[in-house]
N, C-alpha and C positions, 0 to 999 in steps of 0.2 A: 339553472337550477341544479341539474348534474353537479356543475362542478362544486358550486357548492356546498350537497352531500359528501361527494367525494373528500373534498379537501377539510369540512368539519367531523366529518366520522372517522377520519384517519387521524386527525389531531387529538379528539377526545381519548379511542383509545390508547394512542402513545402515553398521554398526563394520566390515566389509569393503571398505566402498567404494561396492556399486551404486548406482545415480543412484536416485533416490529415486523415481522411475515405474517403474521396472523394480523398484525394492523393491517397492512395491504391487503391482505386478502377478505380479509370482511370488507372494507371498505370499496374494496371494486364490484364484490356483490351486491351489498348495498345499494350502490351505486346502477346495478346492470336492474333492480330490480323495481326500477321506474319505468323501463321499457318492456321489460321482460317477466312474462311468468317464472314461479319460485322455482320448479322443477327444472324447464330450460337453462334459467339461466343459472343453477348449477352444476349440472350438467357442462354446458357450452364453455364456462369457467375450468372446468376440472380438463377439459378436451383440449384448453389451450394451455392449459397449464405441462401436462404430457406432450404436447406437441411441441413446446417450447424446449420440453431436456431436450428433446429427441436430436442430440444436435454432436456433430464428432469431435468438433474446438472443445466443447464442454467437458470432453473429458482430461482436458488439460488441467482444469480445478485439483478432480482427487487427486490427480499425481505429484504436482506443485505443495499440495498440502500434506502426502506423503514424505516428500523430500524434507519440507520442513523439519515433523516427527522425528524424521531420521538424523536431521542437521542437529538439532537440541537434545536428543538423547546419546548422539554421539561424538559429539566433546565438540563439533565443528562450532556449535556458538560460542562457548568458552574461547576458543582460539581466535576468533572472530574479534569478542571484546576485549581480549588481550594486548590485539594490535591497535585496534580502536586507542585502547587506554595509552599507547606509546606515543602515537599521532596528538590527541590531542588532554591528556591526561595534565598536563603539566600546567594549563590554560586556568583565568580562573572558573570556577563553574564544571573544573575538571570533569566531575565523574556523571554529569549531567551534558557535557560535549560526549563522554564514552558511548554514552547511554545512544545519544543521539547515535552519531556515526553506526557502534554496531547493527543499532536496525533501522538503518540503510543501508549495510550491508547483508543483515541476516535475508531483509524483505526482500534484496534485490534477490538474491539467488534465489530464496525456496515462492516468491510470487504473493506469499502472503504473509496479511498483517496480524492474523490470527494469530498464525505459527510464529510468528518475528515477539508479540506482546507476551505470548507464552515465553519465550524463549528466551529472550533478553530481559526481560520482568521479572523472573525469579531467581536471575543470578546478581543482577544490579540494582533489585530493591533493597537487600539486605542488605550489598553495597554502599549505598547511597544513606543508610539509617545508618551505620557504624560511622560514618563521615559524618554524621551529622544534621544530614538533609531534612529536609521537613517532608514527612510519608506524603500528604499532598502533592506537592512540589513534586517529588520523584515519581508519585501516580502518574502526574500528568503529561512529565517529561516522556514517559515511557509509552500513555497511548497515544500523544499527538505524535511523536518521531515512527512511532510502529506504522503511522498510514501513509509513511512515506513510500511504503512498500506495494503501495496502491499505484502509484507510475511510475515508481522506478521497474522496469522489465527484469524478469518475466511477471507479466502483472495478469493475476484472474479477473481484476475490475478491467480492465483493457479489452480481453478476450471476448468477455460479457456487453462490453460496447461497441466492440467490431461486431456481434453476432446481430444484437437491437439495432445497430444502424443501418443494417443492410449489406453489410460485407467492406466495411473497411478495410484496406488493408494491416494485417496485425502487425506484420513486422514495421512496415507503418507508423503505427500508431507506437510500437515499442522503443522505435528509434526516437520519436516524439517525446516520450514520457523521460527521457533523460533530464532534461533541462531543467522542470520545473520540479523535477523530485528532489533534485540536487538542492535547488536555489530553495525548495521548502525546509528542506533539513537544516539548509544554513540559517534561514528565517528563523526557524524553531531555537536554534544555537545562541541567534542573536537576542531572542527573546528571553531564554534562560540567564543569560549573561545579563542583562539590562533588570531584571529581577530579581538576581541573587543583590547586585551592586545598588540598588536600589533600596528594596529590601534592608541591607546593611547601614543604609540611612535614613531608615521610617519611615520611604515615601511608598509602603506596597502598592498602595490602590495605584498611584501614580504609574509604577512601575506595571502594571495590569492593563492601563489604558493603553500605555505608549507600545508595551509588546503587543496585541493585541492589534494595531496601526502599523507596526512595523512588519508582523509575518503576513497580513491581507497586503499589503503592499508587496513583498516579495513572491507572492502565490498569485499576484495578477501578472508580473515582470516574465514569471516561469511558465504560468498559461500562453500568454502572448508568444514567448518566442515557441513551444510546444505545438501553438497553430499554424503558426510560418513554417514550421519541422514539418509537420501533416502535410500542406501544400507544395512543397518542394525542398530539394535538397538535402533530404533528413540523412542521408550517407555524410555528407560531408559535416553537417550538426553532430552526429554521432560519435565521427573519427575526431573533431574540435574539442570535444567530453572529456571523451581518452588521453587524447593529449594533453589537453589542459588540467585533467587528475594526474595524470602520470606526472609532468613539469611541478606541477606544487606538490608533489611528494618527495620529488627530488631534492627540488630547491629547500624542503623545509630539513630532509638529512643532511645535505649539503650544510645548511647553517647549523645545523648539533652538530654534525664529526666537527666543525673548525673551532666548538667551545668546547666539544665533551667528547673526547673520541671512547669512552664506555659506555655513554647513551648509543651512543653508532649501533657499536658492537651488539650492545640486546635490541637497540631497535628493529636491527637486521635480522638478530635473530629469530625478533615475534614475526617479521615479514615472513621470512623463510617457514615459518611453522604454519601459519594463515597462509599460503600460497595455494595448497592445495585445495581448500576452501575455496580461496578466490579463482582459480580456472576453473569452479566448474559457472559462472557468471560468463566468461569467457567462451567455454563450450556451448552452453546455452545459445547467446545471444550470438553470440560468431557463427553457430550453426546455422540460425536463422537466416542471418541477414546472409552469407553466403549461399545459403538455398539447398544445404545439405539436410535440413528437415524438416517439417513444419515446428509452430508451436506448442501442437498438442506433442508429437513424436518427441519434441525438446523436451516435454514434462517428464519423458520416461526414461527419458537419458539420464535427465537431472538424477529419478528419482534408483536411478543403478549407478552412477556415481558418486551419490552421497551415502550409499547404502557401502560399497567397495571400501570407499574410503573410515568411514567409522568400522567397520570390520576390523580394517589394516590397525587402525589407533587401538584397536583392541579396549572400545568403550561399552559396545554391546554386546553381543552373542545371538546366537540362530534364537537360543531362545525365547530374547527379549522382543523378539520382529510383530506374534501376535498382539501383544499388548500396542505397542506401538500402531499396529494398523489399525488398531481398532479407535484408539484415540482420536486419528486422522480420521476416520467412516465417520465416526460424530461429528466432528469437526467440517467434517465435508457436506455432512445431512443438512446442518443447519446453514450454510453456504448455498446450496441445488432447494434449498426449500424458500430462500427469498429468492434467488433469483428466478424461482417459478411461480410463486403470485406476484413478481415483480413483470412477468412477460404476462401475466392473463389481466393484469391493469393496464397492459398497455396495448391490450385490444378492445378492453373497453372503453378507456378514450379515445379509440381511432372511431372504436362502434358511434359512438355516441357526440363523435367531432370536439371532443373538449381541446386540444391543442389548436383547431381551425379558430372557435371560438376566444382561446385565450391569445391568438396573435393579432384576430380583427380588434379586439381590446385594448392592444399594448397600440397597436398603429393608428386608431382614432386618440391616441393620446399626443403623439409625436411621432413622424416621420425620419426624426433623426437617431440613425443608430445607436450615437455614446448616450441617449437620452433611452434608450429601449432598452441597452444594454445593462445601464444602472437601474432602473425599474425590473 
């Protein structure tokens, strides 16, 4: 019965409207208020919701979403899809590969997809409409490639799942998220491409189905190897990333200087401009995994180096810093307010056994895993 209420009262208000924290959160009271008197169990809700921040990984979120702020208002996404655009601008589907790559790159470095859809969104929507694009189309592009910033590290969805699982290890989990971030973006790439070329020949809907089967196919391939990563080896998964981006970046210059040696020359050049960008991905993650900081201490690295460096570009000023932080506090509220009725739901299904109950469920069905896994 629990579940449910739970899972009917969370549905209804989503199709109504409420924001999707206040969905959680009524619906776990709700939910607490078949066992519990009204006063307790708001009370006992509000007590875990506070003991949930209460937590020092957490404060890797604001910082992470600071750095963003700082990344987009000082020129670093700009240069980010500059180089994007040289990589793979020439492709068909150009400026919708740009879109992608840059935030996989914007999301890798600042950890969010908020900051990445702000920030790549409002430079390569306008983009995408001068070329042409259908505003749909370029919507979509831009918030399905922004959540690739969700496992690519430094990721606050990761953080947030190290803390609810009990203490995975993050750096862990960050070296894990490589894989299937990667292989999402390309997923995404290849569905853009299959849509435009599709599309160009009448078959949209056609074209909707097959992308649609081809990105769930490649986001199970990048899960799968993402769990092997979690379980062992994930140094050596990691160092395999690097080199295998670094090698196809090579080889892709290597084949322009020997047709176009003035694509070389600017392609080098958008590198060299985006470098600085891309080491602090580098600092981050390299800090990590060598054990020079944690991931929260990494948020604050990030967020003094992305601060040094838009200085130096001479994009912002001391003065522009309040506005910008403040943008990031909102940005951050609404981020620390799901994931606090998101921890006080998930005492109320321990309270009240709904995961005990929902696995005796799945396992009177079939015993066998690929059969549990697809249900």
């Amino acid at each position: 019965m629990e579940v449910l209420i739970l899972v009917l009262s969370f549905v209804i208000l989503l199709i109504i409207g409420v924001p999707i924290a206040f969905s959680i959160g009524i619906a776990g009271i709700l939910t607490m208020l078949m066992s519990i008197d009204a006063l307790p169990a708001l009370t006992t809700y509000a007590q875990r919701m506070a003991t949930g921040l209460d937590s020092f990984a957490l404060l890797a979120i604001p910082f992470f979403v600071l750095a963003g702020g700082i990344m987009n208002s000082g020129g670093i996404a700009m240069r980010l899809i500059n180089f994007a655009r040289v990589l793979v601008g020439r492709l068909p589907a150009g400026l919708a590969f740009v879109n992608v790559i840059a935030n996989m790159l914007f999301g890798a470095i600042s950890g969010s997809a908020a900051a990445a859809t702000s920030a790549i969104g409002s430079i390569m929507g306008p983009e995408m409409k001068k070329e042409g694009y259908d505003e749909n189309f370029s919507a979509a592009v831009n918030i399905t490639s922004a959540t690739t910033g969700l496992t690519i590290p430094p990721s606050n969805i990761l953080i947030i799942f190290s803390l609810a699982s009990g203490g995975v290890s993050i750096t862990a989990l960050f070296l894990a998220g490589y894989v299937p971030g990667i292989l999402t973006g390309v997923g995404i790439m290849l569905v853009a491409m299959s849509m435009m070329v599709l599309k160009n020949k009448g078959l949209k809907g056609l074209a909707s189905v097959l992308g649609k089967v081809l990105l769930a196919s490649v986001i199970l391939v990048g899960a799968g190897i993402g769990m092997k990563v979690v379980h062992g080896a994930s140094v050596q998964a990691f160092k395999g990333v690097l080199y295998g981006l670094l090698l196809l970046f090579l080889a892709f210059s290597v084949y322009k200087s020997a047709t176009n040696w003035t694509f070389f020359k600017f392609a080098f050049k958008k590198f060299i401009d985006a470098l600085p960008s891309l080491l602090l991905l580098v600092i981050v993650i390299g800090g990590i995994v060598a054990g020079f900081f944690t991931a929260t201490e990494a948020s604050a690295v990030a967020v003094l180096y992305a601060l040094i460096l838009a200085l130096l570009y001479k994009e912002i000023t001391v003065k522009d810093l309040p506005a910008i932080i403040l943008k990031s506090v909102r940005t951050t509220c609404i981020v620390l307010l799901l994931v606090a009725t998101s921890i006080g739901m998930s005492w109320i299904m321990s309270y009240e056994n709904i995961p005990q109950n929902v696995s005796s469920g799945l396992l009177g069905l079939s015993d066998n895993p690929v059969v549990i896994l697809l249900v």
